[in-house]
Steps between C-alpha positions, in 0.01 A plus 500: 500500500383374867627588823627181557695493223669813528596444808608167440744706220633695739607251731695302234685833403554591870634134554691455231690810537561437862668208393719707261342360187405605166204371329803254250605394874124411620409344143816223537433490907180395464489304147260757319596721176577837560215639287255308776663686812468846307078393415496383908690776640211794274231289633446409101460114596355287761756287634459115469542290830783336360642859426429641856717160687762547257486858565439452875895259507683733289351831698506328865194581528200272586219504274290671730761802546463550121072512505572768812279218702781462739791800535745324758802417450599150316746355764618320177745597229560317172828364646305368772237304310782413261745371805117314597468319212848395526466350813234334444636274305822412771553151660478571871846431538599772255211726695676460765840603408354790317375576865826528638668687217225747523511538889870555439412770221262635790779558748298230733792279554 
């Protein structure tokens, strides 16, 4: 088993647990079987790039947190990309009422 990998193993664990999840949680976060995060998390498979983004939205993590290339802090969460890709699709009327309910949310007005 590489270096890499092993460490890459023990960041999922450590991430997944500071979320409060258990490997059932992580499996339906991120879209992957159960069976797959056990193999990922012993370092007993090499994880896909289409396994480390979905791992990387369900984890809040950036890809590059999980490969230990980069060990800052995502300013993201997966409620934040989620609320993202919500917005994303608004009118910029609606974008802008969403504005002012949030600034009210906020305490700004």
């Amino acid at each position: 088993m590489s270096t890499k990998i092993s460490s890459f193993s023990e960041r999922i664990v450590s991430l997944r647990q500071a979320q409060g999840m258990n490997q059932s949680d992580l499996a339906r976060a991120s879209g992957l079987k159960r069976a797959t995060v056990s193999h990922l998390e012993r370092g007993e498979r090499n994880p896909s790039s289409e396994t480390l983004a979905a791992l990387s939205r369900a984890l809040g993590a950036t890809t590059d947190q999980l490969l230990g290339i980069d060990d800052s802090p995502k300013k993201t969460t997966p409620q934040k990309t989620y609320l993202d890709s919500l917005i994303s699709k608004l009118k910029e009327r609606d974008l802008q009422i969403l504005i002012a309910v949030a600034e009210v949310l906020a305490g700004k007005k």
